[in-house]
C-alpha positions as a Markdown table, in Angstrom:
| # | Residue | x | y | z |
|---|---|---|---|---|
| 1 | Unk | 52.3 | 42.9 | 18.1 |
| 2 | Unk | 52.3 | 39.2 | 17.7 |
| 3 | Unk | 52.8 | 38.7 | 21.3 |
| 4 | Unk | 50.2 | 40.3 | 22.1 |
| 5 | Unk | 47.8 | 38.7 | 19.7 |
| 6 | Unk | 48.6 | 35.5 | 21.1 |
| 7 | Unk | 47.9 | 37.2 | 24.6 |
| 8 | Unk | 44.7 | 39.1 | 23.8 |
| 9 | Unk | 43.0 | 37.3 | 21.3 |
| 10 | Unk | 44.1 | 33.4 | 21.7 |
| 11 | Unk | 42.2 | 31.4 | 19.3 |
| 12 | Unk | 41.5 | 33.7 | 16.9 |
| 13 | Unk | 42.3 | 32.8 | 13.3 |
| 14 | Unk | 45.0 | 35.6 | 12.4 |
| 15 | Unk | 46.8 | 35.5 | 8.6 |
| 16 | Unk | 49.8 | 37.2 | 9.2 |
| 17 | Unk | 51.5 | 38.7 | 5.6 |
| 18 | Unk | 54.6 | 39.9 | 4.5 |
| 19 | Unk | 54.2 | 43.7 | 3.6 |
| 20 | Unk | 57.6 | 44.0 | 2.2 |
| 21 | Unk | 57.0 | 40.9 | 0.0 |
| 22 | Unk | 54.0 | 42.6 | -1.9 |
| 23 | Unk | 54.6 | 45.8 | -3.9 |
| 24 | Unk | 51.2 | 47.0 | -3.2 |
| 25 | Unk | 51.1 | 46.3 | 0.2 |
| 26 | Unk | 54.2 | 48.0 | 0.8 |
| 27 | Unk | 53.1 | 50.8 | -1.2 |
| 28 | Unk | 49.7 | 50.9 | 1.3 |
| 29 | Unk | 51.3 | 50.1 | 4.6 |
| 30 | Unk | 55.3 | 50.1 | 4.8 |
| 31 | Unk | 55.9 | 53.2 | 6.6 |
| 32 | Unk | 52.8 | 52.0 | 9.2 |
| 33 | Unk | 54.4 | 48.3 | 9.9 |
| 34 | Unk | 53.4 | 46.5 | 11.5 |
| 35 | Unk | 49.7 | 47.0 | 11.2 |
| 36 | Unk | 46.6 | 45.0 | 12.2 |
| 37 | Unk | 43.6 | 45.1 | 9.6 |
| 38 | Unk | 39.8 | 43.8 | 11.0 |
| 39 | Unk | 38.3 | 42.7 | 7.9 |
| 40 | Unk | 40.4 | 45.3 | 5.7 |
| 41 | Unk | 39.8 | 48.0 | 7.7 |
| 42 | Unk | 42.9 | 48.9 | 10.1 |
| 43 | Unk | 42.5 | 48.8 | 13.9 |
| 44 | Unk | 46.0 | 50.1 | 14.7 |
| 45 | Unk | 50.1 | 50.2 | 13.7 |
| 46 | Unk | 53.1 | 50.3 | 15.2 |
| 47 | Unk | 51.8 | 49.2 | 18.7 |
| 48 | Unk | 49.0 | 46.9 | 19.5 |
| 49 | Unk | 45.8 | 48.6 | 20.9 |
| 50 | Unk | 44.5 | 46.3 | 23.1 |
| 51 | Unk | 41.3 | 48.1 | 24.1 |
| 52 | Unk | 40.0 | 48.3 | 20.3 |
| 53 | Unk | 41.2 | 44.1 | 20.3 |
| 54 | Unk | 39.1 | 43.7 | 23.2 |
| 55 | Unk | 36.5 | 45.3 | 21.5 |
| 56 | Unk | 36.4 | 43.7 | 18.5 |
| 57 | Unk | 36.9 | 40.0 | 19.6 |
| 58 | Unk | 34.3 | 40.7 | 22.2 |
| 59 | Unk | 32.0 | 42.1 | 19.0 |
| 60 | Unk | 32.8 | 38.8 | 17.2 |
| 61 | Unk | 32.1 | 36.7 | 20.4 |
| 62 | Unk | 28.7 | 37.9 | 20.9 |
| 63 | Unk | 27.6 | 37.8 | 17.4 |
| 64 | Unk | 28.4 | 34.1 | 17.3 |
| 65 | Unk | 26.4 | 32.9 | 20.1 |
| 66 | Unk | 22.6 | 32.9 | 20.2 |
């Protein structure tokens, strides 16, 4: 999935965390690793979705420009 961040969305600020370093997180998300989260909320697991990406940074693109 990190590869294809890098690909898909270059420049776009991305914290990466260590589920199985956080009980809770674990708890949350361990069995769904790794998973991508768009302001808490998850866009996908196991494999990257690029469409939904696409649609997202596009989203955040437009909303930055006048």
């Amino acid at each position: 999935m990190r590869a294809g961040l890098a690909l898909y969305a270059a420049g776009v600020p991305v914290d990466e965390l260590d589920v199985d370093a956080d009980p809770a997180l674990e708890a949350r998300w361990g069995a769904l690793i790794p998973v991508l989260l768009v302001d808490g909320r998850e866009l996908c697991h196991y494999r990257l979705d690029t469409s939904a990406l696409a649609a997202v940074v596009a989203q955040a693109a437009g909303s930055s420009s006048l």
